[in-house]
C-alpha positions as CSV (number, residue, x, y, z in Angstrom):
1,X,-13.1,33.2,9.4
2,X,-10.9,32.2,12.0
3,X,-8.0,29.7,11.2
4,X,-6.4,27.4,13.4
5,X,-3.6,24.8,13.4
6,X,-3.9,21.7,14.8
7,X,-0.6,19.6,15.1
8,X,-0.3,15.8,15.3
9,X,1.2,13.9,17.7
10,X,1.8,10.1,16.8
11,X,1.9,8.0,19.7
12,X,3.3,4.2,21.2
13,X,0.6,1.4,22.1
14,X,1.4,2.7,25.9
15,X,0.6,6.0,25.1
16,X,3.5,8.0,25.5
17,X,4.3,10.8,22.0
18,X,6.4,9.2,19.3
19,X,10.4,10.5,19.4
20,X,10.9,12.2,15.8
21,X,13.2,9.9,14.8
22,X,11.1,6.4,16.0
23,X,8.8,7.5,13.4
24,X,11.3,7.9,10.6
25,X,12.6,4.5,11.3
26,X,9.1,2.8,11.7
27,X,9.0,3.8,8.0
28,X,12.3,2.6,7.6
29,X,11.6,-0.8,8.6
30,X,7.9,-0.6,7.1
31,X,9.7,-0.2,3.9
32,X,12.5,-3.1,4.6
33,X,10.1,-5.6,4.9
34,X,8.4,-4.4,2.0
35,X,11.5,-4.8,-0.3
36,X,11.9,-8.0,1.3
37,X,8.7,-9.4,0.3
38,X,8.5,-8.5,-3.2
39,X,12.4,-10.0,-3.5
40,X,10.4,-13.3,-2.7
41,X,8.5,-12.4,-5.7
42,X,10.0,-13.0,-8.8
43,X,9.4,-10.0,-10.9
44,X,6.1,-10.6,-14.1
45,X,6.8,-10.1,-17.7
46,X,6.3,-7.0,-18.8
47,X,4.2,-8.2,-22.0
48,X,1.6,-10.5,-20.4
49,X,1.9,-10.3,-16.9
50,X,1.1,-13.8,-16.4
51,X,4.9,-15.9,-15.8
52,X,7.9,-14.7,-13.9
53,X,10.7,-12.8,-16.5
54,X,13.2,-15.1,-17.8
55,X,15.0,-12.3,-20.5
56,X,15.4,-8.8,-20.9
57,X,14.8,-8.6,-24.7
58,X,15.2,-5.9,-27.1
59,X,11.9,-5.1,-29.7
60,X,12.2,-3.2,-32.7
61,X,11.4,-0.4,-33.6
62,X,13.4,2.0,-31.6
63,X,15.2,0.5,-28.7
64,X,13.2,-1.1,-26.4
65,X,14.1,-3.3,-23.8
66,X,11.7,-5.2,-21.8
67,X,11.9,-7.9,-19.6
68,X,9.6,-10.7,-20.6
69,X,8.7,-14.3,-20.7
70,X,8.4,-16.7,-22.9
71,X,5.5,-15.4,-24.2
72,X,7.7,-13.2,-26.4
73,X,9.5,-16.0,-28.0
74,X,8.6,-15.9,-31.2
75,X,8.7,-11.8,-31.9
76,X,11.9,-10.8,-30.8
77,X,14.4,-10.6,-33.1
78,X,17.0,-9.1,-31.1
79,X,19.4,-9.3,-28.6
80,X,18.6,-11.1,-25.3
81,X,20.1,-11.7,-21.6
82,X,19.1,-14.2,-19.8
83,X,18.2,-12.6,-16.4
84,X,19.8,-16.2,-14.7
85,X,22.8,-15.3,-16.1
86,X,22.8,-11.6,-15.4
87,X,21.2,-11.4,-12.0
88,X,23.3,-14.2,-11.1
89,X,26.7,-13.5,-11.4
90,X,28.7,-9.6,-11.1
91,X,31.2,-10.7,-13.2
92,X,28.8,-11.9,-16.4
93,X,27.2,-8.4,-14.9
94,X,30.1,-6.3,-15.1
95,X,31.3,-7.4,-18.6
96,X,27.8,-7.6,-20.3
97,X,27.2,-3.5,-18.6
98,X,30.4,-3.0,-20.3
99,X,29.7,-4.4,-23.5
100,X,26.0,-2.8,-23.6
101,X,27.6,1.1,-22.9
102,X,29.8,0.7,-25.6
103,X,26.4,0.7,-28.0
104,X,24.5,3.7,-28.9
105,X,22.9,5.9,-26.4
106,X,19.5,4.9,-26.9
107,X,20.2,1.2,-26.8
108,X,22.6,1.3,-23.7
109,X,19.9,3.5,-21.7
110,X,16.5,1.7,-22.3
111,X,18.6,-1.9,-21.2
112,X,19.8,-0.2,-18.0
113,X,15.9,1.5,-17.4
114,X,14.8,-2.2,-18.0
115,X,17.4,-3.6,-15.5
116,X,16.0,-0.6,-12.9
117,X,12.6,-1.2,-13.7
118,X,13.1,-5.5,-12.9
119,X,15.0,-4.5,-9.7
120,X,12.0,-1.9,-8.5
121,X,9.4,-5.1,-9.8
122,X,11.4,-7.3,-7.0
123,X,14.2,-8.4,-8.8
124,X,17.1,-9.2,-7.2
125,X,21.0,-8.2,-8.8
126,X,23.5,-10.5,-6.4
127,X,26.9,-9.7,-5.4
């Protein structure tokens, strides 16, 4: 059996090969405007998909923070941000990060992998 290797060669609309590097930032950009439509998006609750997120929210057991709706209103019994406030404004920002690492481990991390997970849905943290 005879092997062979083929290469591929992208190419412009006139024809002409693809640099290296106009690939690379064709993805770039691909991936720009990608970011830049979901930001016009406001990121879904996490519990019923439905309504924009309004709070990240802690549930018991364990420490689990999700950001959610309304829909949630009437199960949580534990902390909440309002992601208004926290999206909204660094300084609220800085001193509520501040005030959530001094918790325990488990608390502090699943807010922050809620606050990741809100910015990869979309979300938007301003300056």
């Amino acid at each position: 059996m005879s092997s062979s290797t083929s290469t591929f060669t992208a190419h412009r609309t006139d024809g002409q090969p693809l640099h290296p590097h106009e690939d690379l930032i064709g993805h770039l950009l691909a991936r720009q405007v990608h970011r830049k439509e979901l930001r016009r998006k406001k990121p879904r609750c996490e519990v019923c998909g439905k309504k924009p997120a309004v709070s990240f929210s802690m549930f018991y057991p364990g420490y689990r923070w999700l950001f959610v709706c309304m829909c949630t209103a009437e199960d949580e019994h534990g902390p909440w941000v309002s992601i208004k406030d926290y999206c909204g404004s660094q300084k609220f920002r800085d001193d509520k990060d501040r005030h959530i690492g001094e918790k325990r481990a488990e608390y502090s991390e699943s807010f922050f992998a809620a606050v990741a997970r809100y910015v990869d849905a979309g979300g938007v943290l301003r300056q």
